[in-house]
PQR file of N, CA, C, O and H, with PARSE charges and radii, in Angstrom:
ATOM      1  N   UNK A   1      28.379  22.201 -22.192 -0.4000 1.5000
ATOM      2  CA  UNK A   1      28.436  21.165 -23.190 -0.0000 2.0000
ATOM      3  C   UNK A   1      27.042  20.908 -23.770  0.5500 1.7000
ATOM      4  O   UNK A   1      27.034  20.899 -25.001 -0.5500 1.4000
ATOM      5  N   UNK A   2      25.758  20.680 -23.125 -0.4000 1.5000
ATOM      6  CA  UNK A   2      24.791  20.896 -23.422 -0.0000 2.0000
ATOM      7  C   UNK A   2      24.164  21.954 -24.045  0.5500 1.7000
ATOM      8  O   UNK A   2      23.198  21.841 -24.800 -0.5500 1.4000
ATOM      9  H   UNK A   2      25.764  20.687 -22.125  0.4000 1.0000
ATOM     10  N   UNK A   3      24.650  22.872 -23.765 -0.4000 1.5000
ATOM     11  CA  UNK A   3      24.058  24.629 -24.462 -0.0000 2.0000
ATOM     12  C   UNK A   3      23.952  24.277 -25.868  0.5500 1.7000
ATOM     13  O   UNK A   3      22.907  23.912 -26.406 -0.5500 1.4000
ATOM     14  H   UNK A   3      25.435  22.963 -23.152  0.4000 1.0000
ATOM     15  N   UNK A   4      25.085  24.404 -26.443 -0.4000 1.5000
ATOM     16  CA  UNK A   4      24.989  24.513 -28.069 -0.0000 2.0000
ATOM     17  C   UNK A   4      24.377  23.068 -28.346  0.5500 1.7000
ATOM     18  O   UNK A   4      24.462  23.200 -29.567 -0.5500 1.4000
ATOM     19  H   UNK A   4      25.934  24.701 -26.006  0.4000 1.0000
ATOM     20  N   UNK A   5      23.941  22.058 -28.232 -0.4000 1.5000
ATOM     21  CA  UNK A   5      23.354  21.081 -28.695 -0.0000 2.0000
ATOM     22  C   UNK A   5      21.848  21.521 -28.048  0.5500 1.7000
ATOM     23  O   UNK A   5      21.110  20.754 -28.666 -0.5500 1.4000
ATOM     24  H   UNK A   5      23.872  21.951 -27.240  0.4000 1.0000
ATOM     25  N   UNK A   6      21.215  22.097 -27.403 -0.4000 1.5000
ATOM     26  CA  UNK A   6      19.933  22.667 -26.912 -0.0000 2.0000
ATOM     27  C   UNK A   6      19.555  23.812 -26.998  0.5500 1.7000
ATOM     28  O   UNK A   6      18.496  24.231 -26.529 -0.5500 1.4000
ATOM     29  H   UNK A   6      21.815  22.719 -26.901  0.4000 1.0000
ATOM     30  N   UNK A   7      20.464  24.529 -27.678 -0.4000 1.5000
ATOM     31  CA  UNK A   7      20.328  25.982 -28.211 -0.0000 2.0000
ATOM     32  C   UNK A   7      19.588  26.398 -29.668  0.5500 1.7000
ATOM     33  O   UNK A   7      19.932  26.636 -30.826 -0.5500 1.4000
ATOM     34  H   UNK A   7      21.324  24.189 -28.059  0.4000 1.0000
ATOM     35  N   UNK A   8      18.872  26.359 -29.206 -0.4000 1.5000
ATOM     36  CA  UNK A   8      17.639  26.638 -30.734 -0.0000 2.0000
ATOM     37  C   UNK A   8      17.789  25.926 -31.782  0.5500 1.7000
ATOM     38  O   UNK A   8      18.447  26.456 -32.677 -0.5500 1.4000
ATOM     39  H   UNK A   8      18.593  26.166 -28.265  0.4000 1.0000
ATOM     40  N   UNK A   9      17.397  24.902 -31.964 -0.4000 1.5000
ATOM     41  CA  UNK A   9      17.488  23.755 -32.685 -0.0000 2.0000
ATOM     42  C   UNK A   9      16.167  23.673 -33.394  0.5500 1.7000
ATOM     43  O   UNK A   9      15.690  22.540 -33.469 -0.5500 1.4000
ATOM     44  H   UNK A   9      16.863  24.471 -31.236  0.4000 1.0000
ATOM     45  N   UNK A  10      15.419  24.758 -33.982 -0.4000 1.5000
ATOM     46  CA  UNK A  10      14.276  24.826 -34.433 -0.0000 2.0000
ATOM     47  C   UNK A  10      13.303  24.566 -33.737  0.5500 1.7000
ATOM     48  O   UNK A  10      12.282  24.070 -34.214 -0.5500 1.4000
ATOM     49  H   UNK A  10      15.807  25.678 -33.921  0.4000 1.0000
ATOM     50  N   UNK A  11      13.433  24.830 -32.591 -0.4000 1.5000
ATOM     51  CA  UNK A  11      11.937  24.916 -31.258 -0.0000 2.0000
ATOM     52  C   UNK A  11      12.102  23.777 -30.631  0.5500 1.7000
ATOM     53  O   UNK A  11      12.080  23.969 -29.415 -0.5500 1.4000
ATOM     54  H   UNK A  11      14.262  25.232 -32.203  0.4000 1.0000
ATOM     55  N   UNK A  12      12.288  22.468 -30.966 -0.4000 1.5000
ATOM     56  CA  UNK A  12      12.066  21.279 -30.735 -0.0000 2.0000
ATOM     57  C   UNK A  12      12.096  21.040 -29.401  0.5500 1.7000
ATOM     58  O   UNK A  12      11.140  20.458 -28.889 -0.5500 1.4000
ATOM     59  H   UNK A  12      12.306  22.312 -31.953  0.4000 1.0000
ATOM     60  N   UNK A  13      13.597  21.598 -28.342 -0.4000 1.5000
ATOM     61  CA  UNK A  13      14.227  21.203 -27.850 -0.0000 2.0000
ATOM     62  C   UNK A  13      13.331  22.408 -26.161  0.5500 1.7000
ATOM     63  O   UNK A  13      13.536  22.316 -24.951 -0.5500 1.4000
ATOM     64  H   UNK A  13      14.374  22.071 -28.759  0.4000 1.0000
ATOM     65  N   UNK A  14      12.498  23.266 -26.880 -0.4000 1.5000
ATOM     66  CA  UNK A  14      11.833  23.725 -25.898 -0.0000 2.0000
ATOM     67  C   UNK A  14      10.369  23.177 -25.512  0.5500 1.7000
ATOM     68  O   UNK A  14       9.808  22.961 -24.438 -0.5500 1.4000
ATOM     69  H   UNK A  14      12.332  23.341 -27.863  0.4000 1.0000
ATOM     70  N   UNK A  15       9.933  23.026 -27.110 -0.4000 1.5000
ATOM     71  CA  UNK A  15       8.712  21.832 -27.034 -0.0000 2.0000
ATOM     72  C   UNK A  15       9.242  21.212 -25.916  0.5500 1.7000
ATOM     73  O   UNK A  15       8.505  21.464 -24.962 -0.5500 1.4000
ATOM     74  H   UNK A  15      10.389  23.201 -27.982  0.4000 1.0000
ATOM     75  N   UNK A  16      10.747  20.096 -25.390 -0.4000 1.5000
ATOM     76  CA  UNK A  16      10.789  18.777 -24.496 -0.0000 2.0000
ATOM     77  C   UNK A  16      10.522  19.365 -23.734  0.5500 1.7000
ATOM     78  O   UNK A  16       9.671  18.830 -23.024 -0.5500 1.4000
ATOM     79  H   UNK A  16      11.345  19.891 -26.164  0.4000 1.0000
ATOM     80  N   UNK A  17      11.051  21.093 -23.180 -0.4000 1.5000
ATOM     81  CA  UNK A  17      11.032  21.427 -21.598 -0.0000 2.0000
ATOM     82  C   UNK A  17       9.807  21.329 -21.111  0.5500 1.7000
ATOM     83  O   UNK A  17       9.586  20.960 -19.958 -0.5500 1.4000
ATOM     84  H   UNK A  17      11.742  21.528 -23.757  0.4000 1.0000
ATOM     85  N   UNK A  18       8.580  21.768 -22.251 -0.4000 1.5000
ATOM     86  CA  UNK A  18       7.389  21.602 -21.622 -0.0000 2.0000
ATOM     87  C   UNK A  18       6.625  20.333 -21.508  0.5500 1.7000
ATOM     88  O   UNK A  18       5.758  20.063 -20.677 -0.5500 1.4000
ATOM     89  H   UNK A  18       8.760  22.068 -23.187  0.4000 1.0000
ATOM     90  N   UNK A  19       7.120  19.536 -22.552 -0.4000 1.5000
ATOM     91  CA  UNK A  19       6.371  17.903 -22.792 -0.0000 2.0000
ATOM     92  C   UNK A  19       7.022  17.421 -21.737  0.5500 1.7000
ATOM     93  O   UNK A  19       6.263  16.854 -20.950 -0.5500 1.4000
ATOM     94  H   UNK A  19       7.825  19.755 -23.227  0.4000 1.0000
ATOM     95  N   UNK A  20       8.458  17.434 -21.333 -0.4000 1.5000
ATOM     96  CA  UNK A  20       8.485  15.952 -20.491 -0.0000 2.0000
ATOM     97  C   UNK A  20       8.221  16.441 -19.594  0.5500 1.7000
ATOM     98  O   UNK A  20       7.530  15.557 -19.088 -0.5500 1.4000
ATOM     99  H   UNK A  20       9.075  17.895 -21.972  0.4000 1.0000
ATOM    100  N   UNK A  21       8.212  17.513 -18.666 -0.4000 1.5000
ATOM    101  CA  UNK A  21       7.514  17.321 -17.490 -0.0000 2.0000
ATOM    102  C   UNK A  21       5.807  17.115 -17.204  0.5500 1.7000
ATOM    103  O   UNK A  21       5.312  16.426 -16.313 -0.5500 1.4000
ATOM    104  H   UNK A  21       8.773  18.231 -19.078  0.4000 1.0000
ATOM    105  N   UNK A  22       5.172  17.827 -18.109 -0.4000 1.5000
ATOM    106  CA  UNK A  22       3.769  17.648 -18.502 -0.0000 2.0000
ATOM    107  C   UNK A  22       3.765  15.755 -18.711  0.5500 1.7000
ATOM    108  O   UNK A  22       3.199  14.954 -17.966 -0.5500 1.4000
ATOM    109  H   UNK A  22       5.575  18.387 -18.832  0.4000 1.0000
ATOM    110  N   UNK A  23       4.281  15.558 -19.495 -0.4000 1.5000
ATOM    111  CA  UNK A  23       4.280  13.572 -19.494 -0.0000 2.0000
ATOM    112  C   UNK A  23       4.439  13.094 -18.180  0.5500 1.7000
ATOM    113  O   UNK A  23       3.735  12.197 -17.717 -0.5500 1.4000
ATOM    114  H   UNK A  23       4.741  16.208 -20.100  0.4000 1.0000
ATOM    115  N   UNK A  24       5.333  13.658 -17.568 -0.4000 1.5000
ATOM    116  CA  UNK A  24       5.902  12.649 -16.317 -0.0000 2.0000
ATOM    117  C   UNK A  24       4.605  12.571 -15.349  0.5500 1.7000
ATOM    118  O   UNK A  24       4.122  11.577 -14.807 -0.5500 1.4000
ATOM    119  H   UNK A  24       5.904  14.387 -17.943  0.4000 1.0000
ATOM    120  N   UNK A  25       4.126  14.136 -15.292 -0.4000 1.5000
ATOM    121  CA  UNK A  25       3.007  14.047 -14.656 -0.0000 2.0000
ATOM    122  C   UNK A  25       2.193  13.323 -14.738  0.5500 1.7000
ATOM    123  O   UNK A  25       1.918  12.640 -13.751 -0.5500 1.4000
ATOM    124  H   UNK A  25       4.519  14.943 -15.733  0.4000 1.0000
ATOM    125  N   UNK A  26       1.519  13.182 -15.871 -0.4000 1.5000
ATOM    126  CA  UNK A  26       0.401  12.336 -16.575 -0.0000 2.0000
ATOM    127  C   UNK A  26       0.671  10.984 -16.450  0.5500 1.7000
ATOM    128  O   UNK A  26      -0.290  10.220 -16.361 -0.5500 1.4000
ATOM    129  H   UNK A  26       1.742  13.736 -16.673  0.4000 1.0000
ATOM    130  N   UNK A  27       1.795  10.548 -16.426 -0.4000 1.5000
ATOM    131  CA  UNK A  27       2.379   9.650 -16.201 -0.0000 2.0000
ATOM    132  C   UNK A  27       1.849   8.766 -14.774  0.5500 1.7000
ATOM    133  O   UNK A  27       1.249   7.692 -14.812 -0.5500 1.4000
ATOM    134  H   UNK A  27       2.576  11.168 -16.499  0.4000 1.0000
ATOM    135  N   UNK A  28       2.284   9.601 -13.398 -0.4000 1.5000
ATOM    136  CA  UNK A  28       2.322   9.400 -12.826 -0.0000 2.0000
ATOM    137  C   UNK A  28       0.946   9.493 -11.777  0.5500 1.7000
ATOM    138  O   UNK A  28       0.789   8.916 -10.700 -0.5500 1.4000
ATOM    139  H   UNK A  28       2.772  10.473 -13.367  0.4000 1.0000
ATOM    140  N   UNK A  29       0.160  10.283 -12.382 -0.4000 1.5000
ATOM    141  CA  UNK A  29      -1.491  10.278 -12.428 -0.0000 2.0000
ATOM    142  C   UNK A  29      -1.859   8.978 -12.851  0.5500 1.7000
ATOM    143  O   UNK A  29      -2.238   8.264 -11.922 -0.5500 1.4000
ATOM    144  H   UNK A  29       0.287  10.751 -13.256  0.4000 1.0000
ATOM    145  N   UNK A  30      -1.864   8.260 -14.392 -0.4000 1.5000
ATOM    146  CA  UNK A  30      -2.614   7.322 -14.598 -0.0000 2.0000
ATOM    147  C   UNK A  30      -1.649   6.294 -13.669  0.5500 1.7000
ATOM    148  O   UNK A  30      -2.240   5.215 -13.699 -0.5500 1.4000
ATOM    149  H   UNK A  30      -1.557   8.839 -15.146  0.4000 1.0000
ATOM    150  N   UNK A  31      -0.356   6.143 -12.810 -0.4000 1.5000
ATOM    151  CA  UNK A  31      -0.178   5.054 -12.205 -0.0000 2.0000
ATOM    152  C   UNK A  31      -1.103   4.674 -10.608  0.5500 1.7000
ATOM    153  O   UNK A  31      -1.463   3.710  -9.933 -0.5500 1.4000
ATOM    154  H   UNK A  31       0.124   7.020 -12.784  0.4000 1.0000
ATOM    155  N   UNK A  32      -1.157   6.345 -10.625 -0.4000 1.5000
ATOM    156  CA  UNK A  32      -2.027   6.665  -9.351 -0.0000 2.0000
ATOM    157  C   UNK A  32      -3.359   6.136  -9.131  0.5500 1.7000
ATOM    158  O   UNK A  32      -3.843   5.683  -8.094 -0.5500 1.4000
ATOM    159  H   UNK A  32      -0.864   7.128 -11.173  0.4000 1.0000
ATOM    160  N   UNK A  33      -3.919   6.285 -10.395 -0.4000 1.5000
ATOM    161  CA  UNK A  33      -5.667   6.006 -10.445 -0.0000 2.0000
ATOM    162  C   UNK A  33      -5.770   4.428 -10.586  0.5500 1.7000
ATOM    163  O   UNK A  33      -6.794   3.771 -10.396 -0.5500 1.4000
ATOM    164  H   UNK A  33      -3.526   6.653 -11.237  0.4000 1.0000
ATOM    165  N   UNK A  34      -4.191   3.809 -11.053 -0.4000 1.5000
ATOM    166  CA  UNK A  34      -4.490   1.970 -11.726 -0.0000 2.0000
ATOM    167  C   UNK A  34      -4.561   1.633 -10.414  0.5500 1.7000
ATOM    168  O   UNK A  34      -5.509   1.008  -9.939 -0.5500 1.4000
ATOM    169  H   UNK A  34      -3.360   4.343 -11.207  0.4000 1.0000
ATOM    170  N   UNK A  35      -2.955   2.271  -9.365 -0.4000 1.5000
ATOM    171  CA  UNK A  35      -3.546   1.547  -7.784 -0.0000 2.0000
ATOM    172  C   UNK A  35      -4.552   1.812  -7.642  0.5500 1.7000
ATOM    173  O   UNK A  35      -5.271   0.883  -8.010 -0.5500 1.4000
ATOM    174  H   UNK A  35      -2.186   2.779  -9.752  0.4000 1.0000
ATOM    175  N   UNK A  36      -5.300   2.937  -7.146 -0.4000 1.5000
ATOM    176  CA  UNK A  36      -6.142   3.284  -6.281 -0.0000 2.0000
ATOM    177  C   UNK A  36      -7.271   2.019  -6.671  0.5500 1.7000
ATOM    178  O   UNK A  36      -7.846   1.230  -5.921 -0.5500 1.4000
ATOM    179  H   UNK A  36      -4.716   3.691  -6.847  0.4000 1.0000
ATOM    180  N   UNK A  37      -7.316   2.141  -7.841 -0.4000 1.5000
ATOM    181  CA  UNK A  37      -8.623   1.232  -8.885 -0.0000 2.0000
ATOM    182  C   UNK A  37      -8.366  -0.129  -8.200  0.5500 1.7000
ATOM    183  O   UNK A  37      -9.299  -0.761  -7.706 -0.5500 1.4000
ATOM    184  H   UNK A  37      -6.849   2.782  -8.451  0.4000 1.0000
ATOM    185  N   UNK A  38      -7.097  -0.572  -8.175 -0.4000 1.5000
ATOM    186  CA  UNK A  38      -6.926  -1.909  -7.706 -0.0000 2.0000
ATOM    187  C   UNK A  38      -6.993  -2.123  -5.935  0.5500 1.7000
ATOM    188  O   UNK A  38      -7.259  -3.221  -5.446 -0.5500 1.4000
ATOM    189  H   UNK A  38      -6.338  -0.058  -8.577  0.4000 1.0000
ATOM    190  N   UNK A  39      -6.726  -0.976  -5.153 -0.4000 1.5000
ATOM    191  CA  UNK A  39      -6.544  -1.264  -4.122 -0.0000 2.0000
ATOM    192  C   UNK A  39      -8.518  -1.273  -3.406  0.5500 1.7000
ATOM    193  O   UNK A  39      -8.995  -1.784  -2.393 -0.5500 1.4000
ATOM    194  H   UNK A  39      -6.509  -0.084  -5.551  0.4000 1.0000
ATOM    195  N   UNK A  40      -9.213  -0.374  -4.643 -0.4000 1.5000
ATOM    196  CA  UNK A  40     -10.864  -0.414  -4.662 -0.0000 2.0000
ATOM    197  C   UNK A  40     -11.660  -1.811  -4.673  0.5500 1.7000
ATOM    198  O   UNK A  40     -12.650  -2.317  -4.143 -0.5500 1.4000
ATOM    199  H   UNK A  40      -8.826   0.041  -5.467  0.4000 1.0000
ATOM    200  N   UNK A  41     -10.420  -2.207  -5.791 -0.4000 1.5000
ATOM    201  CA  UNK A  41     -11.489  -3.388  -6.094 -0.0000 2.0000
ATOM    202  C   UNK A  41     -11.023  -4.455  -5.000  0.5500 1.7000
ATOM    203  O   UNK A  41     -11.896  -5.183  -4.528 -0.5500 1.4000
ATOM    204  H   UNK A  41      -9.616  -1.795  -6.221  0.4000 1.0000
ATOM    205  N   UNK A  42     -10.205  -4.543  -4.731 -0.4000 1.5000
ATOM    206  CA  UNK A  42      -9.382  -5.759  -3.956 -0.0000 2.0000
ATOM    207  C   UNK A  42     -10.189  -5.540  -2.296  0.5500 1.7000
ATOM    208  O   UNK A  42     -10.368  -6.455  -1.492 -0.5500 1.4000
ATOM    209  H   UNK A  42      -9.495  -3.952  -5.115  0.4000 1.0000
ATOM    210  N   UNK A  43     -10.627  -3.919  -2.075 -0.4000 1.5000
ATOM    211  CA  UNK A  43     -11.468  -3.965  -0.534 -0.0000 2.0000
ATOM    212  C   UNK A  43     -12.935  -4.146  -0.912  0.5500 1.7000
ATOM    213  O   UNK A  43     -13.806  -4.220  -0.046 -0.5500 1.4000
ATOM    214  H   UNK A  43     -10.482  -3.176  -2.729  0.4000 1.0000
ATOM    215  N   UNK A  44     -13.131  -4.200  -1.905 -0.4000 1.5000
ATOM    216  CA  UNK A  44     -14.749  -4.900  -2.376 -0.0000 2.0000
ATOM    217  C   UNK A  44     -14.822  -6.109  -2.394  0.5500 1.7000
ATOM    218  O   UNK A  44     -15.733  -6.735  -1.851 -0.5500 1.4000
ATOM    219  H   UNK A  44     -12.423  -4.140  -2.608  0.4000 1.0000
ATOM    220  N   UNK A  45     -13.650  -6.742  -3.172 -0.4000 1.5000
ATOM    221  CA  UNK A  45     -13.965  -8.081  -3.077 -0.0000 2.0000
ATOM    222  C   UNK A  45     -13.666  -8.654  -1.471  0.5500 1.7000
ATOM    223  O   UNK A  45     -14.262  -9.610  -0.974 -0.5500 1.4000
ATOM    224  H   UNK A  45     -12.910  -6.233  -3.614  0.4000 1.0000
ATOM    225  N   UNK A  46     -13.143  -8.255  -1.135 -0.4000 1.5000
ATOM    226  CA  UNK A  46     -12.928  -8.748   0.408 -0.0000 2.0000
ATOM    227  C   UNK A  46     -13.427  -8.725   1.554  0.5500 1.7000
ATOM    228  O   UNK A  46     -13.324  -9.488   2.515 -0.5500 1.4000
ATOM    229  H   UNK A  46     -12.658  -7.480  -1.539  0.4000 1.0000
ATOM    230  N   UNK A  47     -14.186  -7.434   1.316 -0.4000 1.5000
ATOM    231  CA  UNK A  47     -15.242  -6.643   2.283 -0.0000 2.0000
ATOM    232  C   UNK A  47     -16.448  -7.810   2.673  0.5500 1.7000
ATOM    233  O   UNK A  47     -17.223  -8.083   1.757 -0.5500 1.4000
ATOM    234  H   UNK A  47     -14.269  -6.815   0.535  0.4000 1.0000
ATOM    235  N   UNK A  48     -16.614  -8.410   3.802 -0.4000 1.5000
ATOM    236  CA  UNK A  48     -17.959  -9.111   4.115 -0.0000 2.0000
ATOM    237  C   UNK A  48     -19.062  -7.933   3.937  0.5500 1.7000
ATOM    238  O   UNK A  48     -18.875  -6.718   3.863 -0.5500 1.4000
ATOM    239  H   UNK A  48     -15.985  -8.188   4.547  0.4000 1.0000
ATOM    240  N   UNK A  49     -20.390  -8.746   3.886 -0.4000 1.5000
ATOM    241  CA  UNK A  49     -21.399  -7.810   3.933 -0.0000 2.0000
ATOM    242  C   UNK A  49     -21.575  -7.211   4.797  0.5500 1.7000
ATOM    243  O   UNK A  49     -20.691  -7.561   5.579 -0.5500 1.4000
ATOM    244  H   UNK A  49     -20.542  -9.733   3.945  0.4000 1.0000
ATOM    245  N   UNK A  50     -22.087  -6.564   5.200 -0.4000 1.5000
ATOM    246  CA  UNK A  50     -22.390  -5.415   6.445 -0.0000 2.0000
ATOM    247  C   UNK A  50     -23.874  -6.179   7.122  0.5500 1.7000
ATOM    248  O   UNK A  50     -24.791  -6.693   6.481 -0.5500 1.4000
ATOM    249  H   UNK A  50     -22.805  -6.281   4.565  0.4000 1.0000
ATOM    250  N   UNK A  51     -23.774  -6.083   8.202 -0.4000 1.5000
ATOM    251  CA  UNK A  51     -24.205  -6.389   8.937 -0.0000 2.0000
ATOM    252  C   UNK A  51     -25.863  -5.200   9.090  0.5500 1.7000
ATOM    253  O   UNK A  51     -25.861  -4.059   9.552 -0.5500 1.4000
ATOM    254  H   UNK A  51     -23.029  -5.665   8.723  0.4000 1.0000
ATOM    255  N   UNK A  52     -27.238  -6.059   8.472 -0.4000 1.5000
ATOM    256  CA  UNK A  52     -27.951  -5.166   8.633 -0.0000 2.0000
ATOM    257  C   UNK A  52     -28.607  -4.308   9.419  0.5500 1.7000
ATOM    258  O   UNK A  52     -29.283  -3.303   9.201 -0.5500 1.4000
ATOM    259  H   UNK A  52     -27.240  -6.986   8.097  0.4000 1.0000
ATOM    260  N   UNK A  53     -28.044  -5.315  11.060 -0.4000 1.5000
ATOM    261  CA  UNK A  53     -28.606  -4.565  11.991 -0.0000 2.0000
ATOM    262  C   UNK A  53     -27.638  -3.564  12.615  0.5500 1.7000
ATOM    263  O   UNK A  53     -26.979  -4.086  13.514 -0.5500 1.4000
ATOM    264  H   UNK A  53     -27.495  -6.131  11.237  0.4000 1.0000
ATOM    265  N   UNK A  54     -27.376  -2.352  12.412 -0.4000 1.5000
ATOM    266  CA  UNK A  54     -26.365  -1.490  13.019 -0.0000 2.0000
ATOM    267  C   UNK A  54     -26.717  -1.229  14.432  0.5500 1.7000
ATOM    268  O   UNK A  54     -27.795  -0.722  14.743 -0.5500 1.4000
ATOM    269  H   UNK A  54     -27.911  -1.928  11.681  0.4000 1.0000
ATOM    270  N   UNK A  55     -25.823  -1.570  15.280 -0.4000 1.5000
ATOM    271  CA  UNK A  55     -26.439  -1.216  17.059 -0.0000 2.0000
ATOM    272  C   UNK A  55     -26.311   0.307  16.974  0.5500 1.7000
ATOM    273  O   UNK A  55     -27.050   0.826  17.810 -0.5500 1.4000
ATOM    274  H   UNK A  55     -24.947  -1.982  15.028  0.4000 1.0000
ATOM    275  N   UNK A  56     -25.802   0.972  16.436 -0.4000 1.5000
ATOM    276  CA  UNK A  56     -25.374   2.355  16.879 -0.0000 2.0000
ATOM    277  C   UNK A  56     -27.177   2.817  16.650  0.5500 1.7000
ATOM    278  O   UNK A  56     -27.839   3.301  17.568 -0.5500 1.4000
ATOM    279  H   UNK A  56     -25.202   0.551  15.757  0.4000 1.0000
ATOM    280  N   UNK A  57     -27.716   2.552  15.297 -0.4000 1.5000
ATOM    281  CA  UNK A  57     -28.513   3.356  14.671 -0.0000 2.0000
ATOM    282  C   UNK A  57     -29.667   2.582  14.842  0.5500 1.7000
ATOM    283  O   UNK A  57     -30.524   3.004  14.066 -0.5500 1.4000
ATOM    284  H   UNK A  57     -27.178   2.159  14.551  0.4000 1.0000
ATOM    285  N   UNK A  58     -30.126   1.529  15.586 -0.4000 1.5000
ATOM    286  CA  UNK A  58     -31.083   0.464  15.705 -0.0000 2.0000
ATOM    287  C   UNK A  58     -31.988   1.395  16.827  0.5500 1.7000
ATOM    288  O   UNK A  58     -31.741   2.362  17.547 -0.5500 1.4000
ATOM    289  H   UNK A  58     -29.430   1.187  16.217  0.4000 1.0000
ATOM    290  N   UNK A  59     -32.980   0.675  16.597 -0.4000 1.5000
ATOM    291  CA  UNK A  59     -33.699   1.164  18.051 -0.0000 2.0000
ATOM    292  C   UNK A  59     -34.568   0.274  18.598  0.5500 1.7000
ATOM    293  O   UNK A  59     -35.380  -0.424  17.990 -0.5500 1.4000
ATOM    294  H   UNK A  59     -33.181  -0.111  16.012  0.4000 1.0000
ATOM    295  N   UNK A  60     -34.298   0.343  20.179 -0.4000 1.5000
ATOM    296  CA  UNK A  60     -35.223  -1.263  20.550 -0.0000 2.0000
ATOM    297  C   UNK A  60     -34.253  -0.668  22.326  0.5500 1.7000
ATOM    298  O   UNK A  60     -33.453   0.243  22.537 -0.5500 1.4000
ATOM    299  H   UNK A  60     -33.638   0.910  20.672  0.4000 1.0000
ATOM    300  N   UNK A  61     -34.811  -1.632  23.154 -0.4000 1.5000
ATOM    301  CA  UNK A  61     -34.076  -1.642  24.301 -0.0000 2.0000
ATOM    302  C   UNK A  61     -32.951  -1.207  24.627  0.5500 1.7000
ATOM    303  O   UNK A  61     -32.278  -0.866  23.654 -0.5500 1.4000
ATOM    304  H   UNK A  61     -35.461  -2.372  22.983  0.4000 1.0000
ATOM    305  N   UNK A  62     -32.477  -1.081  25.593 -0.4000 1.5000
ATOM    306  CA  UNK A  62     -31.241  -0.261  25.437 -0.0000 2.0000
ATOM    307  C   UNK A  62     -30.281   0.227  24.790  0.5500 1.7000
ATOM    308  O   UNK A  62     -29.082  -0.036  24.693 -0.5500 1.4000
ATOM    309  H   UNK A  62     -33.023  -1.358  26.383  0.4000 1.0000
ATOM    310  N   UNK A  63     -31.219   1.250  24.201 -0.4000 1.5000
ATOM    311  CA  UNK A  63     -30.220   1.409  22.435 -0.0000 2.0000
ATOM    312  C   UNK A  63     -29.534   3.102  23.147  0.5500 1.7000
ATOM    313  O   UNK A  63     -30.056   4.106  23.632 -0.5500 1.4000
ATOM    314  H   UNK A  63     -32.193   1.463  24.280  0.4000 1.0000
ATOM    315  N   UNK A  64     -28.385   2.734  22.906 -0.4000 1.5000
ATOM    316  CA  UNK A  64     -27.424   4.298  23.462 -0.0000 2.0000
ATOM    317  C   UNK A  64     -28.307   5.819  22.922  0.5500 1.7000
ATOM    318  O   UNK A  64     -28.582   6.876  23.491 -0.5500 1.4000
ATOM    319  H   UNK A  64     -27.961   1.918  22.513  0.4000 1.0000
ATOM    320  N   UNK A  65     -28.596   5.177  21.307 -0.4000 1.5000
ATOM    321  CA  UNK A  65     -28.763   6.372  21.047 -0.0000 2.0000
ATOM    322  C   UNK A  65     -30.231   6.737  21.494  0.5500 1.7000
ATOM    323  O   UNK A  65     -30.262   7.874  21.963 -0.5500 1.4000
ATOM    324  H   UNK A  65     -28.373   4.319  20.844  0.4000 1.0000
ATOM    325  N   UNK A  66     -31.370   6.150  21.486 -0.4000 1.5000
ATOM    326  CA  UNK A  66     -32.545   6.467  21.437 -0.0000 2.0000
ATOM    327  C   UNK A  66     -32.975   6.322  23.179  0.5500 1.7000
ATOM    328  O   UNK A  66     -34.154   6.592  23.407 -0.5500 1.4000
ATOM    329  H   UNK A  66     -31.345   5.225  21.104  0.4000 1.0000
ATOM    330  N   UNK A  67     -32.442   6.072  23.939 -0.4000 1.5000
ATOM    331  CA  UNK A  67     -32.883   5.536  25.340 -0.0000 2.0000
ATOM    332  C   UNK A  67     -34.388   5.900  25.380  0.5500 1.7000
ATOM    333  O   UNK A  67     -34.800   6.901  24.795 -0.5500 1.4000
ATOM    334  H   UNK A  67     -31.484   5.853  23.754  0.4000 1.0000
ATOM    335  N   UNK A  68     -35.198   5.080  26.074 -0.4000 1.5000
ATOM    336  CA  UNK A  68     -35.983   4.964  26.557 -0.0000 2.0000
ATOM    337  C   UNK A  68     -36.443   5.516  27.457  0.5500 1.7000
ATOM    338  O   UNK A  68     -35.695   5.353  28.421 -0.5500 1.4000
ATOM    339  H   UNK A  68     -34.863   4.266  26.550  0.4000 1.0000
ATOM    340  N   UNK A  69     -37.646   6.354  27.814 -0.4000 1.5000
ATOM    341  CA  UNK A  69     -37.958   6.952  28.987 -0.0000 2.0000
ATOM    342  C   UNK A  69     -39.118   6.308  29.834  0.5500 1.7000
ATOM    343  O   UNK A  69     -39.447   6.808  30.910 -0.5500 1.4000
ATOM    344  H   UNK A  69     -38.254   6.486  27.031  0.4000 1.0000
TER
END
């Protein structure tokens, strides 16, 4: 039932085969990048500052990484 209504209809109808899936994609890319963008900004704004003294990477008295001899 579809054939003869999609059957060479002056190109048009092959143009869609390649546009709508190419769209859907694109589509579904820019919904991808709006979360990501929002889920970025929403752990920035929320994020406390960091703490400048890192124990891992500090060095002073019993510091794991640097021990003392």
């Amino acid at each position: 039932m579809c054939v003869p209504v999609l059957a060479h209809q002056g190109g048009w109808d092959e143009a869609l085969v390649v546009l709508v899936p190419i769209a859907l994609i694109v589509g579904l890319l820019v919904l991808a990048t709006r979360r990501a963008k929002a889920i970025q900004a929403a752990r920035a704004s929320s994020s406390a500052a960091p703490d400048p003294v890192d124990p891992v990477t500090s060095e002073g008295p019993g510091d794991p990484v640097h021990p003392q001899t």
